[in-house]
C-alpha positions, 0 to 999 in steps of 0.5 A: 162053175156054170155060166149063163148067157141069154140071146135072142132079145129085141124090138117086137110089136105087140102081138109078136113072138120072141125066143130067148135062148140061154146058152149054160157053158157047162152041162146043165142036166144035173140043175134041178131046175132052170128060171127066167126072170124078167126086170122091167124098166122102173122096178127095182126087183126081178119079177119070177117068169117062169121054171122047168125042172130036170124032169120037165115039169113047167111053171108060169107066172099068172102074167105070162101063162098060156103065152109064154112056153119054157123048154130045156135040151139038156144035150145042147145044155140051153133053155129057152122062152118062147113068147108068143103074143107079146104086151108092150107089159112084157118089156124087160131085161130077161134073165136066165137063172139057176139055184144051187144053195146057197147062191142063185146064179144068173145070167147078163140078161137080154133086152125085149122091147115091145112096142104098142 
């Protein structure tokens, strides 16, 4: 089974950019399609960030759209969230994530803190 490991978490400023990264440790060409979530600190569910398909189509969010940009490079088998102007909104533990019925599968997560 295919297992997901996020990087690239951190301490920003608001206005500031992250990349996340999330390293699949098998081949991810055949998902359909790839998510982030993101848990924000207080809340007890994982709110939906954004999805980009084997095809390359991508969908955001309204909170994070024009901001943050979901890429795939299925030869290296990661998916990436690049975030750009960042809101102290946006901190939370992200989370990468793929479904194949009937489980969702997820990663540990990494931190993004966002100082005002």
């Amino acid at each position: 089974q295919v297992q997901l490991v996020e990087s690239g978490g951190g301490l920003v400023q608001a206005g500031g950019s992250l990349r996340l990264s999330c390293a699949a440790s098998g081949s991810i060409s055949s998902i359909s399609a790839m998510d982030w979530y993101r848990q924000a600190p207080g809340k007890q569910q994982r709110e939906w960030v954004a999805t980009i398909t084997r095809g390359g189509t991508t969908n955001y969010a309204d909170s994070v759209k024009g901001r943050f940009t979901i890429s795939r490079d299925n030869a290296k088998n990661t998916v990436y969230l690049q975030m750009n102007s960042l809101k102290p909104e946006d901190t939370a533990v992200y989370y990468c994530s793929f479904y194949i019925r009937p489980t969702r599968y997820w990663g540990r997560g990494t931190q993004v803190t966002v100082s005002s």
